[in-house]
C-alpha positions in Angstrom: 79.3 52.2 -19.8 81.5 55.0 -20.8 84.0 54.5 -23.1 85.8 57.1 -25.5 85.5 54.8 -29.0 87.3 56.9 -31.0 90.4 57.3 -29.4 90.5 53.5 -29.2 92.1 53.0 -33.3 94.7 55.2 -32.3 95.7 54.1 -29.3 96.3 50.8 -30.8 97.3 52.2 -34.0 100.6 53.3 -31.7 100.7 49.8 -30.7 100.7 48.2 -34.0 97.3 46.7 -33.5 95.3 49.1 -35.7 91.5 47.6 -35.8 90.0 47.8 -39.3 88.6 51.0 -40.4 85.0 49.7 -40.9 84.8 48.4 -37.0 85.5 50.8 -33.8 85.7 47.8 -31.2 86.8 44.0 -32.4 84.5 41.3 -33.1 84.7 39.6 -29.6 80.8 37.8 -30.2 82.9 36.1 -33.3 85.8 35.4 -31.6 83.8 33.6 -28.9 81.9 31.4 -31.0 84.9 30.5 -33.3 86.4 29.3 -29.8 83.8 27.4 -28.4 83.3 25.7 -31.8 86.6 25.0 -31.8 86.6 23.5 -28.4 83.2 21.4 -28.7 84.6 19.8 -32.0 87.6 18.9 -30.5 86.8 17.8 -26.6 83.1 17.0 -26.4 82.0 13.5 -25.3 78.5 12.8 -26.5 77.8 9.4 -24.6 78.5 11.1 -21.2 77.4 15.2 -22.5 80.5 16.2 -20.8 83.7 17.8 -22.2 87.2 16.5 -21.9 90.3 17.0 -20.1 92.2 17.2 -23.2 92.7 16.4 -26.9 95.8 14.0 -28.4 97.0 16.1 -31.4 98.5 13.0 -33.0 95.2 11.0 -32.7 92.7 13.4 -32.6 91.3 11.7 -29.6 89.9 13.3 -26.7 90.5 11.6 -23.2 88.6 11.3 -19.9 86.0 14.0 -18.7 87.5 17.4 -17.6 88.9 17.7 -14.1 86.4 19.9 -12.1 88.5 23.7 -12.5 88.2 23.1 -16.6 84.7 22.6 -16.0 83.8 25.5 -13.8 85.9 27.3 -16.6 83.6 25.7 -19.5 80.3 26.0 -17.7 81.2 30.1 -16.9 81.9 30.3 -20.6 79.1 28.5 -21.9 77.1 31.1 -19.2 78.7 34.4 -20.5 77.4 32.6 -24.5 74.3 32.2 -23.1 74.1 35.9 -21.8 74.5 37.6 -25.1 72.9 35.0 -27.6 70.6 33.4 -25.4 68.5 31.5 -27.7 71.9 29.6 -28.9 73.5 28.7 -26.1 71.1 28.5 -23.0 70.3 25.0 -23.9 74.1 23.8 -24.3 74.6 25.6 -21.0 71.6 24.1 -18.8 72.4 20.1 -20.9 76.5 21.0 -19.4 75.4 22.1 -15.7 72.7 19.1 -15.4 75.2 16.3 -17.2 78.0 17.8 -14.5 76.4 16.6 -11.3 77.5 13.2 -11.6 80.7 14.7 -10.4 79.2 15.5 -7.3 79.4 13.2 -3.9 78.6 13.4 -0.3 82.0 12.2 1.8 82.5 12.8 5.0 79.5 14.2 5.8 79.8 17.1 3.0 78.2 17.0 -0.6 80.1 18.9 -3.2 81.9 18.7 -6.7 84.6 16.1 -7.1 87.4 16.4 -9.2 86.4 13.2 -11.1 83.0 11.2 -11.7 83.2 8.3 -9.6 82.5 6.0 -8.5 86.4 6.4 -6.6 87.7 8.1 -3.7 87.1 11.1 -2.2 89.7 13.8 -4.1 87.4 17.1 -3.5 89.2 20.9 -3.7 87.5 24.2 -2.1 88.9 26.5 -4.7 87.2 23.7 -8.2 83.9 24.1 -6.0 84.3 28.1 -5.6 84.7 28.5 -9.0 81.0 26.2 -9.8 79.7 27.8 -7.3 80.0 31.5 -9.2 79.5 29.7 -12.2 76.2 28.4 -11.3 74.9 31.5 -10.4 75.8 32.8 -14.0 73.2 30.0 -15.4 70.8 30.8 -13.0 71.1 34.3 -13.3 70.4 33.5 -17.4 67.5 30.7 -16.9 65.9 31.6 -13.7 65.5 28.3 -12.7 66.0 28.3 -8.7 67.3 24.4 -8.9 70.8 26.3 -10.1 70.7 28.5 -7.1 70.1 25.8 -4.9 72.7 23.8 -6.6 75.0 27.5 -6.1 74.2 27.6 -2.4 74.7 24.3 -1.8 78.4 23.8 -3.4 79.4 27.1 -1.5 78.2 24.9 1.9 81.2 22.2 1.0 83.1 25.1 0.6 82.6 26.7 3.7 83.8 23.3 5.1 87.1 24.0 4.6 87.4 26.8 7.0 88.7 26.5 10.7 90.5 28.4 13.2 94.0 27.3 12.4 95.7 30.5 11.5 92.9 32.6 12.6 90.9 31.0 10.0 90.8 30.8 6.5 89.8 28.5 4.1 91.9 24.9 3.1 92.9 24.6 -0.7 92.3 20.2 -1.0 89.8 17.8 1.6 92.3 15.0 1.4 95.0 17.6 2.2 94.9 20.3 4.8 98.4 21.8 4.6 97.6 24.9 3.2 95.3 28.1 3.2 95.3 29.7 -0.4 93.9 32.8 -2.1 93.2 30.8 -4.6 90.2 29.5 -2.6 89.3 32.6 -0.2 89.5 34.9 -2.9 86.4 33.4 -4.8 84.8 32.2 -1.9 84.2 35.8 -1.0 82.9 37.0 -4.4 81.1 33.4 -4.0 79.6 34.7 -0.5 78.8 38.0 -2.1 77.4 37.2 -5.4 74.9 34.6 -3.0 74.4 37.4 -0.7 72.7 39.7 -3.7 70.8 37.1 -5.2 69.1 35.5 -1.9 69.3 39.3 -0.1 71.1 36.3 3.1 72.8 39.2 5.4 74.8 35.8 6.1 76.6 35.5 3.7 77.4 39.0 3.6 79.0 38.6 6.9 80.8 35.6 5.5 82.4 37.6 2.7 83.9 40.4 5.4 84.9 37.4 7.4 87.0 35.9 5.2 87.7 39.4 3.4 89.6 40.3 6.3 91.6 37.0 6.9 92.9 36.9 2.9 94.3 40.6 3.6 95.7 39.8 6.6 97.2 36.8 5.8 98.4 36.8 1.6 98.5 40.4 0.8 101.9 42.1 -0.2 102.3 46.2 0.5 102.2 46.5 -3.2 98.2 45.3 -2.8 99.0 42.2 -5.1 98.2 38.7 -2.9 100.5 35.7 -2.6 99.3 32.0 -3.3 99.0 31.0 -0.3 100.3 30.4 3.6 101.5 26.9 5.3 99.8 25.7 8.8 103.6 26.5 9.6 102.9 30.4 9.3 105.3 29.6 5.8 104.3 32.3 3.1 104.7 31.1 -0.7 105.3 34.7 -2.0 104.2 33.6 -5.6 102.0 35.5 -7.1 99.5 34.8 -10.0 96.7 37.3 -11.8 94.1 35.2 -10.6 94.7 35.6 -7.2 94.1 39.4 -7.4 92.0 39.4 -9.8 89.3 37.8 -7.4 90.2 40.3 -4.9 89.7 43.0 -7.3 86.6 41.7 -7.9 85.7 41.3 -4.2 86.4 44.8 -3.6 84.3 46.0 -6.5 81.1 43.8 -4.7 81.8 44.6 -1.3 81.5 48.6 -2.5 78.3 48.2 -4.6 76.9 46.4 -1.6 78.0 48.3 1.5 78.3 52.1 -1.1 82.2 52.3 1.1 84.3 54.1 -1.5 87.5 52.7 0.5 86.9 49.3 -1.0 86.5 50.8 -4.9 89.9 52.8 -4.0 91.4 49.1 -3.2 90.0 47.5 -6.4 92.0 50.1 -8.1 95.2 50.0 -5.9 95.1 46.5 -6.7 93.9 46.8 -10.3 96.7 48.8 -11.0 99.5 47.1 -9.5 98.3 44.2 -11.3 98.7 45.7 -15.0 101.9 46.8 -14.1 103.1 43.3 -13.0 101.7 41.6 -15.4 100.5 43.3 -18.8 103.0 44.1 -21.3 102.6 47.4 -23.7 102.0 45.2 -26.6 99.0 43.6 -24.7 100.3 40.3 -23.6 99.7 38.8 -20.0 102.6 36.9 -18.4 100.8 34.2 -17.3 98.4 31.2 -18.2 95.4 31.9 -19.5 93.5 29.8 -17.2 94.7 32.7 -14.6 95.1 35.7 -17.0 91.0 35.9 -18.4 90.4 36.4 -14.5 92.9 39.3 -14.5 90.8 41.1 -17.2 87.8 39.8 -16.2 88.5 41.7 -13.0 89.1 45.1 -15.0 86.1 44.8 -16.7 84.1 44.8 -13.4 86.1 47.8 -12.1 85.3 49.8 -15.3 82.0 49.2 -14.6 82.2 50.6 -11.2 84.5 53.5 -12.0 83.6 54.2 -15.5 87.4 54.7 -16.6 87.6 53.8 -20.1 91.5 52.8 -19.5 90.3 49.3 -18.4 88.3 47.9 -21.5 91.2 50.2 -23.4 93.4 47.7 -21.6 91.3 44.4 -22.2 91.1 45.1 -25.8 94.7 45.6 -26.4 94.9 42.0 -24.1 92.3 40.2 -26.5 93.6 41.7 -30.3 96.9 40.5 -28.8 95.7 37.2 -27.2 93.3 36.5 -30.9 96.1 38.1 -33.6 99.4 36.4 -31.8 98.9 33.8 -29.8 96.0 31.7 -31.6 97.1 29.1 -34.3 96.2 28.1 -37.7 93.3 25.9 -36.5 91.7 28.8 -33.6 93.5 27.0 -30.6 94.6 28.8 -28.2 98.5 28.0 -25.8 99.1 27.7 -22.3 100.4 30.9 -21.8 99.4 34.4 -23.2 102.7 35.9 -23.6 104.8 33.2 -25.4 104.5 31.8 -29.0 104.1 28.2 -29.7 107.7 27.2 -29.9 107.9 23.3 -30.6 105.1 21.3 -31.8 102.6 20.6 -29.2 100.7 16.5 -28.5 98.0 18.2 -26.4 95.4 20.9 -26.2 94.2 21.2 -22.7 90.1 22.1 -22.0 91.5 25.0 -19.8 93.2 26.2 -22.3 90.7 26.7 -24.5 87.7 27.7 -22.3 89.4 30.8 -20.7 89.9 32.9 -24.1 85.8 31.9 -25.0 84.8 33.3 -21.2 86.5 36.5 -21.6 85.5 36.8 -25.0 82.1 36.8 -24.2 82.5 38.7 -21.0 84.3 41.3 -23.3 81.2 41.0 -26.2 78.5 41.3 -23.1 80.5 44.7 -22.2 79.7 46.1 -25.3 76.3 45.2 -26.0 75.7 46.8 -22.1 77.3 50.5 -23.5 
């Protein structure tokens, strides 16, 4: 992938972020496995090979297993490890994604991923399973071992179970409760449908993803080409709007072109793409948002510079990460909420979620590099 190395030093020389001398890029491989060290010693449960929801500070205690978005975060982190140091991490990856399906349960007629282990009631969201199924794919796409695939293909079935023809369609955020259509669900389950549609060469799905494609635009995008969070059976519109949410579409955009070779949808990954960084990354390189949103946001650029071969976006995503590793990481390599605000008063917790989503982009940026 192009990308002008030797301007980088002084464009963040200007920035106050000037790399050391001896190193054109940062160490993002490092920075990666100093995270997920971090975040095994602190939140891994060995009895039940799962990972926790969260760490007590105080006690040093981690609690119950992860709710099912921090582990479709872990698992896609543990995936991007395993695709540049393979030999160290595919194991730990393929132990995670087998010890996770005792969260899964059929209800209702529909298997897929709850957001506990049971045995308790049904509490199953689309957008948790969206994320496992992409994640899923990942650890096939590293072991090639169909049983992942099948496991992919069959999580983005409960997902598909969320759509209907209220509002023209659309997919439903939570089972238990139908109130709302979010891009927070459609918006992966596209990529979902697209990323199943090149690995099983199913036209279905690629109808699917255009299908849904065309309600999410419709229905959640603003004229700036940034998307809101989500719409009400009312026809109510919650004009939030969050990096993840466009970030997916960016990423949507970027598939539907290297699938269908239209150059209009690589123009909107752009549009998008750059109405995002100016909404939401600052000139210093922090992202006004949580991190469990904001590694989507560059994850997003990383796949349109692979597209477009503009050097700006992994310019952009390393200004993001020195800023994320040099200002917003404490003294023990954990990692806040957000990635634009400093510590402030002593925190009791340290969230899986929190910690997950610097080690996935880290190792999404580290895979970048070793691809150039």
């Amino acid at each position: 992938m192009a990308f002008q190395t030797r301007l980088l030093p002084f464009a963040l020389a200007s920035l106050g972020l000037l790399l050391p001398a001896a190193a054109e890029t940062p160490p993002f491989r490092q920075w990666g496995a100093e995270t997920q060290e971090v975040l095994h010693k602190d939140m891994w449960l060995p009895e039940q090979k799962l990972y926790a929801e969260r760490i007590n500070l105080e006690t040093g205690k981690p609690d119950h297993p992860s709710f099912m978005w921090g582990v479709g975060v872990q698992l896609s982190a543990l995936a991007a490890a395993a695709s540049v140091e393979p030999d160290k991490y595919t194991a730990p990856m393929r132990d995670y994604a087998d010890a996770i399906q005792v969260y899964w349960l059929e209800h209702g007629g529909h298997e897929g991923f709850d957001v506990q282990p049971g045995p308790k009631a049904s509490d199953r969201y689309y957008d948790d399973n969206a994320w496992l199924v992409l994640a899923l794919a990942e650890v096939f796409e590293v072991t090639k071992d169909k049983k992942y695939l099948d496991r992919s293909a069959a999580t983005f079935r409960f997902v598909m179970s969320g759509e209907d023809d209220k509002l023209g369609g659309g997919l439903y955020w939570r089972e238990q409760e139908k109130t709302s259509k979010n891009t927070c669900t459609n918006a992966p389950a596209i990529v979902s449908a697209l990323r199943l549609h090149q690995l099983t060469k199913d036209d279905k799905h690629l109808e699917t993803a255009k299908r849904l494609y065309a309600w999410t635009k419709s229905k959640l995008q603003d004229t700036d080409g940034l998307f809101f969070d989500n719409i009400r059976l009312d026809g109510r519109v919650d004009r939030r709007k969050f990096t993840y949410n466009s970030a997916l579409m960016i990423r949507a955009n970027c598939l539907l072109h290297e699938i269908t070779g239209d150059a209009a949808y690589l123009d909107e990954a752009k549009r998008i793409a750059q109405a995002a960084e100016k909404q939401w990354v600052a000139e210093s390189g922090a992202i006004s948002d949580g991190g469990k949103f904001a590694h989507l946001l560059l994850e997003s650029f990383l796949e349109l510079q692979d597209r477009d071969k503009d050097p700006h976006w992994h310019d952009v995503v390393t200004r993001c990460l020195v800023h994320l590793h040099d200002k917003m990481r404490d003294e023990n390599g954990r990692y806040p909420h957000r990635w634009d605000r400093t510590w402030g008063r002593p925190r009791r917790a340290v969230m899986l979620l929190d910690q997950a989503s610097p080690a996935r982009i880290y190792w999404l940026a580290a895979r970048e590099i070793a691809a150039r």
